[in-house]
C-alpha positions as CSV (number, residue, x, y, z in Angstrom):
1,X,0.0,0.0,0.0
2,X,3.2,2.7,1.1
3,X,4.5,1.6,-2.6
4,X,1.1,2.9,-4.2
5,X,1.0,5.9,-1.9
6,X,4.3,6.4,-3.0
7,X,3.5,6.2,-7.1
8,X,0.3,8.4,-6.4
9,X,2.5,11.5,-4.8
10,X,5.4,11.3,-7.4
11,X,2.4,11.6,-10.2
12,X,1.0,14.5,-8.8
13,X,4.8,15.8,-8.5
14,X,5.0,15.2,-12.2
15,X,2.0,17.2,-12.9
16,X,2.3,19.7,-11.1
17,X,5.6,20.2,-12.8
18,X,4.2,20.0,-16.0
19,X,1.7,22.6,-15.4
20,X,4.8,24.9,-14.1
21,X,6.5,24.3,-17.5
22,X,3.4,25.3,-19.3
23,X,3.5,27.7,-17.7
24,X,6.6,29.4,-18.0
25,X,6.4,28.2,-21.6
26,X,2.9,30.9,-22.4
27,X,5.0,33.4,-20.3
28,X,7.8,33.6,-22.5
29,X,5.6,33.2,-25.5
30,X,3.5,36.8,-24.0
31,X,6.9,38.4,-23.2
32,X,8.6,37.4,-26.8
33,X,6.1,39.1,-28.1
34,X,6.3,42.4,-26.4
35,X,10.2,42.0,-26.5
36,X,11.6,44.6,-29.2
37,X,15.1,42.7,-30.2
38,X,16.8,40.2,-30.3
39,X,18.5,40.6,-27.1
40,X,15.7,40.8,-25.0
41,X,14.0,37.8,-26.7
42,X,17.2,35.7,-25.6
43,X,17.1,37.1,-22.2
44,X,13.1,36.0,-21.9
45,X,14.1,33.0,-22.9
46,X,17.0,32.2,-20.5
47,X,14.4,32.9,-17.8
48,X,11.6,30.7,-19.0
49,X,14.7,28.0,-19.1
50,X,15.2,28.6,-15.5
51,X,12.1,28.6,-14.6
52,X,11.5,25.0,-16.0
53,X,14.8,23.8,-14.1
54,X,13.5,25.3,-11.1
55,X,9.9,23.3,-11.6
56,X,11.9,20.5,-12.3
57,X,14.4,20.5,-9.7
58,X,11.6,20.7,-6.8
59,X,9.9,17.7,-8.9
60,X,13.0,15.9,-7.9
61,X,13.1,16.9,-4.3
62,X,9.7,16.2,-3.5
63,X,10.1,12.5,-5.2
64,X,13.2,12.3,-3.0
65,X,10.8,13.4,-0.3
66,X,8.4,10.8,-0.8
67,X,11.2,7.9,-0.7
68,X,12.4,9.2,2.4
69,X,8.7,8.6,4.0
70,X,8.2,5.3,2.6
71,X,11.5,3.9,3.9
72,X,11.2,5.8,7.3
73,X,7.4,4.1,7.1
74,X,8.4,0.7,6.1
75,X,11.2,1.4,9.0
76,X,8.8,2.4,11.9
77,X,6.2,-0.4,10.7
78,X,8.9,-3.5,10.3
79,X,10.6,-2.5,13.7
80,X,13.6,-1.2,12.9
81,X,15.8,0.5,15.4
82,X,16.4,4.0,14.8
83,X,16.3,5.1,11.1
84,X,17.9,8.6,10.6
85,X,16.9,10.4,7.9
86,X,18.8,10.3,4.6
87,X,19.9,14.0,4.5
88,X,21.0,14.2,8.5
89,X,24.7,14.2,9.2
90,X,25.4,10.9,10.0
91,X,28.1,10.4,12.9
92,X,31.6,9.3,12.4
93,X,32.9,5.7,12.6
94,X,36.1,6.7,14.5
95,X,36.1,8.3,18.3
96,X,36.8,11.5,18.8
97,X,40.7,10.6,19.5
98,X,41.1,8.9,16.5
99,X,40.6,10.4,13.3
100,X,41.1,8.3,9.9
101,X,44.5,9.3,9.0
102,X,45.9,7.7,13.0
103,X,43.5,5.0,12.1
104,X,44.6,1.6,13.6
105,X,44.8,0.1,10.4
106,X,47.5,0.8,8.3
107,X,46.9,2.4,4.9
108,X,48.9,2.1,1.6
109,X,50.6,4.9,-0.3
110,X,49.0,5.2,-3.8
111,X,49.8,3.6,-6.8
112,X,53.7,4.5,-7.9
113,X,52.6,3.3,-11.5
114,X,51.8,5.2,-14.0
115,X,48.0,4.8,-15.1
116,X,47.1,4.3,-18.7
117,X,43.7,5.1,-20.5
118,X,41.7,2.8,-21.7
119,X,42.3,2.2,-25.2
120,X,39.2,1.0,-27.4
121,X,38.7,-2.5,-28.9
122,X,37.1,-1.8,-32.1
């Protein structure tokens, strides 16, 4: 049910989206038409371009959005311990004495090869 939830949110993301393009697109279309050159035509058009990044972009962080409440869902429903979210800090694997560079384990000075590319197999 979560997964349907889930599908039924990132639709009306999408749509709303859509409508935010369309949007933006009849704005530029109005404010092409009062633009006298060339210039300002670009200039109206740079802005309905960022305008349907923008709409897009928060399309893409909602989505996100609704992922993160499924799995914390799916978390708090299955019993899992403590879930943090996805965009917390999460806490360091090494004490506060030890940072990685004094780890305990000892780590290897890179690679005194020289690297090649890749060459293509035709």
């Amino acid at each position: 049910m979560q997964g349907v939830k889930e599908k039924v949110k990132d639709a009306a993301s999408v749509a709303k989206a859509k409508i935010k393009e369309e949007q933006a697109k009849a704005e530029e279309k109005m404010e092409k038409a009062t633009a006298h050159s060339s210039i300002q035509k670009e200039i109206v058009h740079q802005r309905a371009k960022a305008k349907v990044a923008e709409a897009k972009m928060e399309m893409h962080e909602e989505k996100a959005q609704h992922r993160e409440e499924s799995i914390m869902h799916g978390a708090h429903r299955y019993g899992v311990g403590h879930v943090t979210a996805v965009n917390q800090p999460q806490a360091s694997a090494f004490p506060a004495h030890v940072t990685p560079a004094t780890s305990a384990f000892p780590t290897h000075p890179a690679s005194t090869y020289p690297t090649h590319p890749v060459t293509k197999k035709y």
